[in-house]
PyMOL Python script that loads the backbone (N, CA, C, O; Angstrom):
from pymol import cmd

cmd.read_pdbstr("""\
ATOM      1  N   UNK A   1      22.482  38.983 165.955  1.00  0.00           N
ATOM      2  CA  UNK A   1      23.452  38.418 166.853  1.00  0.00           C
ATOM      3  C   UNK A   1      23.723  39.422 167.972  1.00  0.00           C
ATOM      4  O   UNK A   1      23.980  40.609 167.772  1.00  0.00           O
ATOM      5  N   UNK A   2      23.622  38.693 169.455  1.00  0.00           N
ATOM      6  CA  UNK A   2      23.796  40.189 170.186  1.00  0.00           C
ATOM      7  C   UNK A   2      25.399  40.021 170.573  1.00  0.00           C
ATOM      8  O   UNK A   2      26.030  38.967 170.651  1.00  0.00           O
ATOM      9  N   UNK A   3      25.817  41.222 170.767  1.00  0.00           N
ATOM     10  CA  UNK A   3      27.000  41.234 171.062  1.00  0.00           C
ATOM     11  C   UNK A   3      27.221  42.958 172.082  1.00  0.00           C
ATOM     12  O   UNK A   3      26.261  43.664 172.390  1.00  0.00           O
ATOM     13  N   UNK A   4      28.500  43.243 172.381  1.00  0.00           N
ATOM     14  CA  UNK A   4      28.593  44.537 173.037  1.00  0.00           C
ATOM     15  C   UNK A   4      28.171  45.900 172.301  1.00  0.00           C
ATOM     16  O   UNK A   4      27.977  46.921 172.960  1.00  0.00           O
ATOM     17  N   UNK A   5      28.028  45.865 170.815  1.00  0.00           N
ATOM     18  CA  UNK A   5      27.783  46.831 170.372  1.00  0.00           C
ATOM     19  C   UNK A   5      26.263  47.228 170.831  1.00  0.00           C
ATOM     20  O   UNK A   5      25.913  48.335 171.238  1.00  0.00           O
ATOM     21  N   UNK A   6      25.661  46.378 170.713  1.00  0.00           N
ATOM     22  CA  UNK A   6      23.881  46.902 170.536  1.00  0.00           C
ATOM     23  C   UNK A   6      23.914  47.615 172.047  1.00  0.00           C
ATOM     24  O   UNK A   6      23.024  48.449 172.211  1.00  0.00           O
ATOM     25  N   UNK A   7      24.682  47.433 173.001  1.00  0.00           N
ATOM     26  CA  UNK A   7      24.019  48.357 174.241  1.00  0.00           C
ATOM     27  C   UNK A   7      24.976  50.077 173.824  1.00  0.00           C
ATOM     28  O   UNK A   7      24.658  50.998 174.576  1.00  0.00           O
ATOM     29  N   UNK A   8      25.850  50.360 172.913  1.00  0.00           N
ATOM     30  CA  UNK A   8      26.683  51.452 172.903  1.00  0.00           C
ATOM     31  C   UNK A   8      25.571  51.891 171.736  1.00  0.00           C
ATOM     32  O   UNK A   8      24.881  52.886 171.958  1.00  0.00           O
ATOM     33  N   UNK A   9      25.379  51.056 170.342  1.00  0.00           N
ATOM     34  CA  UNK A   9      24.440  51.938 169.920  1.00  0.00           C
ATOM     35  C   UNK A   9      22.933  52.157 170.101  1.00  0.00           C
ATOM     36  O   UNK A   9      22.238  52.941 169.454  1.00  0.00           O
ATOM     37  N   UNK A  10      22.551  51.358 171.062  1.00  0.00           N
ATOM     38  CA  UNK A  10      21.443  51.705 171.995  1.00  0.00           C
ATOM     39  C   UNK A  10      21.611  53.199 172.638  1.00  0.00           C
ATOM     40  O   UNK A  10      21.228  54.260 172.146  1.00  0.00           O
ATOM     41  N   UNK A  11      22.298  52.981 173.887  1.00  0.00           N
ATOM     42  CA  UNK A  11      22.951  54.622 173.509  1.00  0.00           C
ATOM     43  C   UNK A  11      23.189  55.683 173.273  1.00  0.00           C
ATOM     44  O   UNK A  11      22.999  56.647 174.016  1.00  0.00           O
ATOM     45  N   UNK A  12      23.749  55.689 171.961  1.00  0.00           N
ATOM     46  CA  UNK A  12      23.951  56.653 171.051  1.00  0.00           C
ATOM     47  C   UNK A  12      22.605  57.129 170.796  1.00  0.00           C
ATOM     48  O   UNK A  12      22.182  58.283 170.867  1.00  0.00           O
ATOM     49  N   UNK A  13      21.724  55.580 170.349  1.00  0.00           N
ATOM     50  CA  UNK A  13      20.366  56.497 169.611  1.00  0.00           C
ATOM     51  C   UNK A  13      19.500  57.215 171.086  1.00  0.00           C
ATOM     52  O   UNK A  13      18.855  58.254 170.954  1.00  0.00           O
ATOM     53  N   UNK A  14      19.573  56.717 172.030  1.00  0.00           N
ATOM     54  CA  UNK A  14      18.518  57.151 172.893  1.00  0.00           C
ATOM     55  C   UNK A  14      19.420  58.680 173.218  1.00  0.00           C
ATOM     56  O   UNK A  14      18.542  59.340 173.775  1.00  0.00           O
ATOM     57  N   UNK A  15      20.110  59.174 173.192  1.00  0.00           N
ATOM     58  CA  UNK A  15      20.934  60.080 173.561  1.00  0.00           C
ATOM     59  C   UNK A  15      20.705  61.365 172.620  1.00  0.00           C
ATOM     60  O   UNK A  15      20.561  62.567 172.845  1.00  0.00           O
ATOM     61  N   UNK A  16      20.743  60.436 171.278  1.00  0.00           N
ATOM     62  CA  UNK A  16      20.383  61.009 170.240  1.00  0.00           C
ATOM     63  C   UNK A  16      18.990  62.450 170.148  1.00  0.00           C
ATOM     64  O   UNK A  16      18.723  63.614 169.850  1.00  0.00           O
ATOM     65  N   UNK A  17      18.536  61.182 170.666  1.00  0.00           N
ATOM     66  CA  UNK A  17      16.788  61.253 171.008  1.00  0.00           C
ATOM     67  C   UNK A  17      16.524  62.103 171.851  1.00  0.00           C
ATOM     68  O   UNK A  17      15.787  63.072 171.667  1.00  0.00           O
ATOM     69  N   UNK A  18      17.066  61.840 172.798  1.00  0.00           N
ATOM     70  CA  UNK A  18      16.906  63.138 174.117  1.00  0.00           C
ATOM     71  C   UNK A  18      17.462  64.691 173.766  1.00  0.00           C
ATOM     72  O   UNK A  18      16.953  65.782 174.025  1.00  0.00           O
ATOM     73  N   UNK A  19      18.579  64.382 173.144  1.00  0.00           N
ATOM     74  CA  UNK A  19      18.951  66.195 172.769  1.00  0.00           C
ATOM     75  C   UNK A  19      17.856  66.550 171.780  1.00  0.00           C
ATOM     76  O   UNK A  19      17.390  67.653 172.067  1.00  0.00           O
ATOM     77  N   UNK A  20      17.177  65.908 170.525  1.00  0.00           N
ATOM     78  CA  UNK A  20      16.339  65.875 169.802  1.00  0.00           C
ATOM     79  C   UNK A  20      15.101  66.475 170.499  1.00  0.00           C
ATOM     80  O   UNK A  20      14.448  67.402 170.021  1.00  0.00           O
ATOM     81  N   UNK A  21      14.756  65.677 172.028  1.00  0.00           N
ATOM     82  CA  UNK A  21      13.536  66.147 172.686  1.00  0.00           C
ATOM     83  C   UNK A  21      13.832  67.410 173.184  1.00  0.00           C
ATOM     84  O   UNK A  21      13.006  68.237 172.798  1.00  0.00           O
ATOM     85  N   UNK A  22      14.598  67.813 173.811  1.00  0.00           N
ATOM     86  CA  UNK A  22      15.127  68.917 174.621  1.00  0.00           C
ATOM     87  C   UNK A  22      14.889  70.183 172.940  1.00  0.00           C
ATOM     88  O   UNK A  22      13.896  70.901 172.823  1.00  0.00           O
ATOM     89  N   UNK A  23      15.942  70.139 171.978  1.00  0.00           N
ATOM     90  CA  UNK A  23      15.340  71.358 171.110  1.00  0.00           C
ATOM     91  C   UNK A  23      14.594  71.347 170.262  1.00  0.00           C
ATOM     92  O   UNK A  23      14.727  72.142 169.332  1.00  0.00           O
ATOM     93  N   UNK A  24      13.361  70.268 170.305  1.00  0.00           N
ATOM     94  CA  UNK A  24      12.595  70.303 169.380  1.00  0.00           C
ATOM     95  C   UNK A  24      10.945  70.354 170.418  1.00  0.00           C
ATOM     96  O   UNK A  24       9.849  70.005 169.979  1.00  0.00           O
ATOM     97  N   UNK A  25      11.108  70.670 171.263  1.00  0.00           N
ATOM     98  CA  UNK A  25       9.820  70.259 172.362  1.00  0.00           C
ATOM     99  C   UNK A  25       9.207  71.112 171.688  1.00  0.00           C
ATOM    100  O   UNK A  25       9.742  71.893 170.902  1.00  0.00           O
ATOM    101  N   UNK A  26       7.669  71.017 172.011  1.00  0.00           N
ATOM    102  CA  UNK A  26       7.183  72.851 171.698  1.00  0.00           C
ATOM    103  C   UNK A  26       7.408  73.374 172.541  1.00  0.00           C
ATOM    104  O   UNK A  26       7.618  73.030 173.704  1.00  0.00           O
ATOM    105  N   UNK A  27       7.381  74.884 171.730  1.00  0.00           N
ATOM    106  CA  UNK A  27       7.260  75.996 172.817  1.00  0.00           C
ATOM    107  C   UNK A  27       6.309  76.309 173.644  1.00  0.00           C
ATOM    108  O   UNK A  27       5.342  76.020 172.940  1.00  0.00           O
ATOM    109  N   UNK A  28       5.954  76.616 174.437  1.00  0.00           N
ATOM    110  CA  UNK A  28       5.092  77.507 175.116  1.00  0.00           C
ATOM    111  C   UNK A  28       5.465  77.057 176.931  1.00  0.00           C
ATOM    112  O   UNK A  28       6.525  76.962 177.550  1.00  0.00           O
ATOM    113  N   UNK A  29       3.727  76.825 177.398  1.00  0.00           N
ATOM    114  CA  UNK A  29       4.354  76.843 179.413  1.00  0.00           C
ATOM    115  C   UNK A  29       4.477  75.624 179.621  1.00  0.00           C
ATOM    116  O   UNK A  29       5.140  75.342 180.619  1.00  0.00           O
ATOM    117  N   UNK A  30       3.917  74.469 178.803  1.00  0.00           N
ATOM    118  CA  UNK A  30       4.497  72.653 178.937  1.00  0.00           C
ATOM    119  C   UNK A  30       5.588  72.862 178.869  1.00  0.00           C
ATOM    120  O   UNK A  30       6.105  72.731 179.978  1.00  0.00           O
ATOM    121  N   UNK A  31       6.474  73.216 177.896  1.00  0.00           N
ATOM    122  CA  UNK A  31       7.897  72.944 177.507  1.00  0.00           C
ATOM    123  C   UNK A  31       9.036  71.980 178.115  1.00  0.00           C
ATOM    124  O   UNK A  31       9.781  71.089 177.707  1.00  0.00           O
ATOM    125  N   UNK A  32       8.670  72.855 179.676  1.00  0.00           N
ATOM    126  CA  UNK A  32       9.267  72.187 180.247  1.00  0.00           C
ATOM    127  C   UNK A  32       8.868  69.819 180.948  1.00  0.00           C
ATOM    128  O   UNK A  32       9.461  68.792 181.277  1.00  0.00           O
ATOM    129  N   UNK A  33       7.349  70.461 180.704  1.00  0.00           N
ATOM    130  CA  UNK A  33       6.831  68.890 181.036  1.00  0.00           C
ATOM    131  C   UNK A  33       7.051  68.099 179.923  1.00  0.00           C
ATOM    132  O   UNK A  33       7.444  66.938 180.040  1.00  0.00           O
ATOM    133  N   UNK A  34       6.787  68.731 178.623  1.00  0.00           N
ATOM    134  CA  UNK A  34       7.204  67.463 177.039  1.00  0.00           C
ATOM    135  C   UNK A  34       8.490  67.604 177.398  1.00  0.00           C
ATOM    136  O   UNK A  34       9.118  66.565 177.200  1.00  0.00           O
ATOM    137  N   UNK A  35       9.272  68.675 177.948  1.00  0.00           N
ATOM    138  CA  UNK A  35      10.792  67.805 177.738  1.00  0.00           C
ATOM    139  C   UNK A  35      11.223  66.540 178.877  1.00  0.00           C
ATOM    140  O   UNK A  35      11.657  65.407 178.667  1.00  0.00           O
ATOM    141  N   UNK A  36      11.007  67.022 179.733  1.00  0.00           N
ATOM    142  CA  UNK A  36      10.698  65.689 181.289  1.00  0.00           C
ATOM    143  C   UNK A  36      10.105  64.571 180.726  1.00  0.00           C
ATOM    144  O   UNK A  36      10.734  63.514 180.673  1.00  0.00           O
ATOM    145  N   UNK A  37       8.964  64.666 180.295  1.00  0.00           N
ATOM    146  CA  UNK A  37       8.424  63.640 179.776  1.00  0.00           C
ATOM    147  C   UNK A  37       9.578  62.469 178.986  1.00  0.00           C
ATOM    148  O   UNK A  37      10.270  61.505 179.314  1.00  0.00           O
ATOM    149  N   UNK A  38       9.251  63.271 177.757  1.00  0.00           N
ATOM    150  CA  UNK A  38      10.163  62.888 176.742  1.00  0.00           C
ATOM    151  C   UNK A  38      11.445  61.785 177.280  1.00  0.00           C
ATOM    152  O   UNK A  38      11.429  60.557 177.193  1.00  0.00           O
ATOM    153  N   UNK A  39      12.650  62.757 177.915  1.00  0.00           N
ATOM    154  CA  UNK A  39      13.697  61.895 178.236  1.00  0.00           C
ATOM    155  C   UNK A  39      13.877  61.425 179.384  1.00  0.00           C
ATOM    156  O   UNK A  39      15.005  61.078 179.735  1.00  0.00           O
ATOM    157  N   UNK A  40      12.604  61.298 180.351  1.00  0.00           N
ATOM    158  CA  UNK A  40      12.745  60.435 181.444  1.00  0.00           C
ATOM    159  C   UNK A  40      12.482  59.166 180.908  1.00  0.00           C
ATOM    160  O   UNK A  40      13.369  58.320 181.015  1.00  0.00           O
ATOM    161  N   UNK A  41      11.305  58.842 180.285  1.00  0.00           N
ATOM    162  CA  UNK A  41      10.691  57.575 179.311  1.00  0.00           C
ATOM    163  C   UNK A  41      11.678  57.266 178.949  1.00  0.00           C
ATOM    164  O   UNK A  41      12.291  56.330 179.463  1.00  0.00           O
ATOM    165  N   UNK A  42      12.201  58.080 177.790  1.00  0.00           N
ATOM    166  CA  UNK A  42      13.854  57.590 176.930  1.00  0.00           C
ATOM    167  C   UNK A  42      14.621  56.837 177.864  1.00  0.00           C
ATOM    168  O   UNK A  42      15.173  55.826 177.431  1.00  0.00           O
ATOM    169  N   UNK A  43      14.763  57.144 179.091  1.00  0.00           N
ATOM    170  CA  UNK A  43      15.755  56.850 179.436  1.00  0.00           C
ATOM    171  C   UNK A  43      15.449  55.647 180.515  1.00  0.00           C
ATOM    172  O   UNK A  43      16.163  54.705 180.860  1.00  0.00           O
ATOM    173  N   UNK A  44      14.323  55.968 180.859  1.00  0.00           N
ATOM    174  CA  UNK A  44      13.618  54.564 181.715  1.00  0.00           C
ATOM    175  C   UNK A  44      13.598  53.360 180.758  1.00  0.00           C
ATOM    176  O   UNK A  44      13.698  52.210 181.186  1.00  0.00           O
ATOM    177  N   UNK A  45      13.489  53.600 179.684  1.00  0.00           N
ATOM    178  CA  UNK A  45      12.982  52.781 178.518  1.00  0.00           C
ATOM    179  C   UNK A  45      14.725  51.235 178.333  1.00  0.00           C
ATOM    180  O   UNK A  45      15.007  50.037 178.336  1.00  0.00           O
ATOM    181  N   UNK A  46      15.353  52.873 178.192  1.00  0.00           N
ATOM    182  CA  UNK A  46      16.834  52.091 177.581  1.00  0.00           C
ATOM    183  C   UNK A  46      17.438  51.304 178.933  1.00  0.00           C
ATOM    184  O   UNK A  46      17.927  50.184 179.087  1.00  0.00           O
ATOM    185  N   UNK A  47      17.179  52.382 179.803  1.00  0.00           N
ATOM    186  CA  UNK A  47      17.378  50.973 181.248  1.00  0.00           C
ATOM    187  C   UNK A  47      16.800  49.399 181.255  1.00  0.00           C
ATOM    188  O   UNK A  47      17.246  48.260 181.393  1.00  0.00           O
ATOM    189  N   UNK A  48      15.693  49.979 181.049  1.00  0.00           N
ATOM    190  CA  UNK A  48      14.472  48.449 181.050  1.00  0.00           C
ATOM    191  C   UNK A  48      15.233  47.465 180.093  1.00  0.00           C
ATOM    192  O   UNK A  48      15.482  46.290 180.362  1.00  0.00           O
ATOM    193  N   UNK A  49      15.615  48.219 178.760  1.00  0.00           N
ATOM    194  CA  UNK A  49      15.727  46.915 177.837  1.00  0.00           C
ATOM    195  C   UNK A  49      17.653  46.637 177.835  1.00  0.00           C
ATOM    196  O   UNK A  49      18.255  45.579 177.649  1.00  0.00           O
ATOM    197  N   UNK A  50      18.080  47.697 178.048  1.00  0.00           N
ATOM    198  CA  UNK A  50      19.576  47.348 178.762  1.00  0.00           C
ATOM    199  C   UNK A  50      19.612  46.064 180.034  1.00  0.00           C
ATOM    200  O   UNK A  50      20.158  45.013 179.699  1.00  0.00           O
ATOM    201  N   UNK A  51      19.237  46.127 180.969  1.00  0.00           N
ATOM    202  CA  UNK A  51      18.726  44.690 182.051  1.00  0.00           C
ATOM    203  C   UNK A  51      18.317  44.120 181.735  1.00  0.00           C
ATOM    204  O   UNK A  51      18.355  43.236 182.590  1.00  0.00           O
ATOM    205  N   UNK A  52      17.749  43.765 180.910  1.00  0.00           N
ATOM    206  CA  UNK A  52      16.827  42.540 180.102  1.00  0.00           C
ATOM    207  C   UNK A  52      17.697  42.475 179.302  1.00  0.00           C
ATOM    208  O   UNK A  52      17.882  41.259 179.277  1.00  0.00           O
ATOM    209  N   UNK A  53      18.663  43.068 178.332  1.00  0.00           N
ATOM    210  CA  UNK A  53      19.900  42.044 177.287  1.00  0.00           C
ATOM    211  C   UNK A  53      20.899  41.865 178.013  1.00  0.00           C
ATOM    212  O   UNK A  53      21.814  41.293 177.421  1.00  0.00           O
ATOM    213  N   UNK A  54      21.127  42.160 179.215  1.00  0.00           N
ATOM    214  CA  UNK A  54      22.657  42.138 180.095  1.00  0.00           C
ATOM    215  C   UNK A  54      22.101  40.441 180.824  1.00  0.00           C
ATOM    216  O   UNK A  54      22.639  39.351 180.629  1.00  0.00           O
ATOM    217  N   UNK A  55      21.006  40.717 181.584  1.00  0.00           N
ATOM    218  CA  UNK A  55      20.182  39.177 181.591  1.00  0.00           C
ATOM    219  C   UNK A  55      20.335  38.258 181.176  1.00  0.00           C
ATOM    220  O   UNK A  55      20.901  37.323 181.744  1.00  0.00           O
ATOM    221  N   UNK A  56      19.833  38.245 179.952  1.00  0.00           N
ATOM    222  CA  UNK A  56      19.919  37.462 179.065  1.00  0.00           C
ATOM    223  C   UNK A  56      21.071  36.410 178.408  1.00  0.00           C
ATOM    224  O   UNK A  56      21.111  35.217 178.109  1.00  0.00           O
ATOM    225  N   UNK A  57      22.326  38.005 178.348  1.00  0.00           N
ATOM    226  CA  UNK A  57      23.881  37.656 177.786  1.00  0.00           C
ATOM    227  C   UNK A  57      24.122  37.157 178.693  1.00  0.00           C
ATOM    228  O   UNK A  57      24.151  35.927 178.665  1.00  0.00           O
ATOM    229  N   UNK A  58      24.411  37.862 179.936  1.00  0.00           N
ATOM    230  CA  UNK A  58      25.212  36.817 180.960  1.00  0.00           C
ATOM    231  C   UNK A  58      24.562  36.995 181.842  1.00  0.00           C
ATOM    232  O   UNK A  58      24.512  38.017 182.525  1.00  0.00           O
ATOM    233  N   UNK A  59      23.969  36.033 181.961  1.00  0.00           N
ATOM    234  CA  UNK A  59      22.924  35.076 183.215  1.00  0.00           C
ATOM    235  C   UNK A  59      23.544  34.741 184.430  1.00  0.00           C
ATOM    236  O   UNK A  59      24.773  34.678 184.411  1.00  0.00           O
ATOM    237  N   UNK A  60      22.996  34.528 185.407  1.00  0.00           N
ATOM    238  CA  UNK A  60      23.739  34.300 186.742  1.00  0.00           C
ATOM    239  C   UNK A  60      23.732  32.989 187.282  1.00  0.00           C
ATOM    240  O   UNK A  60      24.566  32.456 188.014  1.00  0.00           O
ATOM    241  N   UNK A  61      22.557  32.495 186.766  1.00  0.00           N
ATOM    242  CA  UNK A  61      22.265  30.853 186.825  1.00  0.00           C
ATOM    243  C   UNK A  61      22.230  30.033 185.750  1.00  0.00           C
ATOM    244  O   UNK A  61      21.219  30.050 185.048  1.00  0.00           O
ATOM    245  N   UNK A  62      23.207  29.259 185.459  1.00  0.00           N
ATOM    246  CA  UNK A  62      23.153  28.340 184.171  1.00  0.00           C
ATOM    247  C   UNK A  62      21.941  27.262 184.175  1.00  0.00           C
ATOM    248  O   UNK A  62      21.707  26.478 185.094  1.00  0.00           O
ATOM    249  N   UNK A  63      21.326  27.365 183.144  1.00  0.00           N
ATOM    250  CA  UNK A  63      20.747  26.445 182.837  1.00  0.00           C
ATOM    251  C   UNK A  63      20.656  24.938 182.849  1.00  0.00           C
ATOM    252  O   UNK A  63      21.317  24.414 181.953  1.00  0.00           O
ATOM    253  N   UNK A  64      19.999  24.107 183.646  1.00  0.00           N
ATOM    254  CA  UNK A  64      20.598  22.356 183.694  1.00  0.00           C
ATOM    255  C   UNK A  64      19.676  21.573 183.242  1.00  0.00           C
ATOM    256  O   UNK A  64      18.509  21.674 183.620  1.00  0.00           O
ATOM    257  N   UNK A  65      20.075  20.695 182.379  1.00  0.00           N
ATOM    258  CA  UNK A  65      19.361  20.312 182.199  1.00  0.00           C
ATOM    259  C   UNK A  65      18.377  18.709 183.118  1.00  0.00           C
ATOM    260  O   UNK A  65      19.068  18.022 183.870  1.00  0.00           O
ATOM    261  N   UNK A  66      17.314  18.439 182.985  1.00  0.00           N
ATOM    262  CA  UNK A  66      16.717  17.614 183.904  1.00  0.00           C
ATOM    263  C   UNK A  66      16.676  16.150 182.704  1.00  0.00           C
ATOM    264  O   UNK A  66      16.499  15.168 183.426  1.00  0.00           O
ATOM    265  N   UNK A  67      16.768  15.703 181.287  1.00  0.00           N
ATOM    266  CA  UNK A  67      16.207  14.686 181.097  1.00  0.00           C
ATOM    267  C   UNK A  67      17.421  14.067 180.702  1.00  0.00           C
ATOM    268  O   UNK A  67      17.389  13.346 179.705  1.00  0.00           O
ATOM    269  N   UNK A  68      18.793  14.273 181.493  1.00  0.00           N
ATOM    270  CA  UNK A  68      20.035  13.452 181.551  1.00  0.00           C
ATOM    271  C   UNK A  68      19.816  12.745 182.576  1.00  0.00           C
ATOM    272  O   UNK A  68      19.299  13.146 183.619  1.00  0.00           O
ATOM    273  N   UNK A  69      20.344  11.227 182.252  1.00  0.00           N
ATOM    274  CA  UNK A  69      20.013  10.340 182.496  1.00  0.00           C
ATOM    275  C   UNK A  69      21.556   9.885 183.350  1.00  0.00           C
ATOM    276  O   UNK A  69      22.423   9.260 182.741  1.00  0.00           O
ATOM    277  N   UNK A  70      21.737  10.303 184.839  1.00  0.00           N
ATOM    278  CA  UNK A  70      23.049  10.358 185.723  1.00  0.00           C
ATOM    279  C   UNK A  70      23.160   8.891 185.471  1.00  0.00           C
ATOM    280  O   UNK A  70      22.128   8.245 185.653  1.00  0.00           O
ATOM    281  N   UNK A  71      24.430   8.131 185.013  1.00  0.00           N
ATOM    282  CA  UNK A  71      25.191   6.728 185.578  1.00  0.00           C
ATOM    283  C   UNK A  71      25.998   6.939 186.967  1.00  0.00           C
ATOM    284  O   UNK A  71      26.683   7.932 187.216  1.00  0.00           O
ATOM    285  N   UNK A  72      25.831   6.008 187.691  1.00  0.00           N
ATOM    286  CA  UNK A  72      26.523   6.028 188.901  1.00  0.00           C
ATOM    287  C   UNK A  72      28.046   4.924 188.777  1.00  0.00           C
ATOM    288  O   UNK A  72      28.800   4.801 189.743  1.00  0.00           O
TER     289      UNK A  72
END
""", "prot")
cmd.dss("prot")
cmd.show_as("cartoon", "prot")
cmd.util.cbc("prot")
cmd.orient("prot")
């Protein structure tokens, strides 16, 4: 059932995730590119599917239907 929670613990976990990437990257002279990597994706990611359930929930154009049959 979607409701307001799934975008807060969406969130949480991607947030989660990113401090996760940041002290767990490897070490060495990438470091800095697996960590970029890492939580730009994360975070491009949770955008993408954040607009696509905000979409979804509340739509801007209602739906009509066409095989009602208008009386005048």
């Amino acid at each position: 059932m979607a409701n307001g929670w799934s975008l807060i613990v969406g969130l949480v976990f991607i947030v989660a995730f990113c401090g996760a990437s940041w002290f767990l990257a490897p070490k060495g002279d990438d470091q800095t590119i697996w960590r970029s990597s890492l939580i730009l994706s994360a975070a491009a990611c949770y955008l993408m599917w954040a607009i696509t359930f905000l979409a979804q929930w509340h739509p801007l154009v209602q739906p009509q239907r066409n095989d009602i049959r208008h009386l005048h």
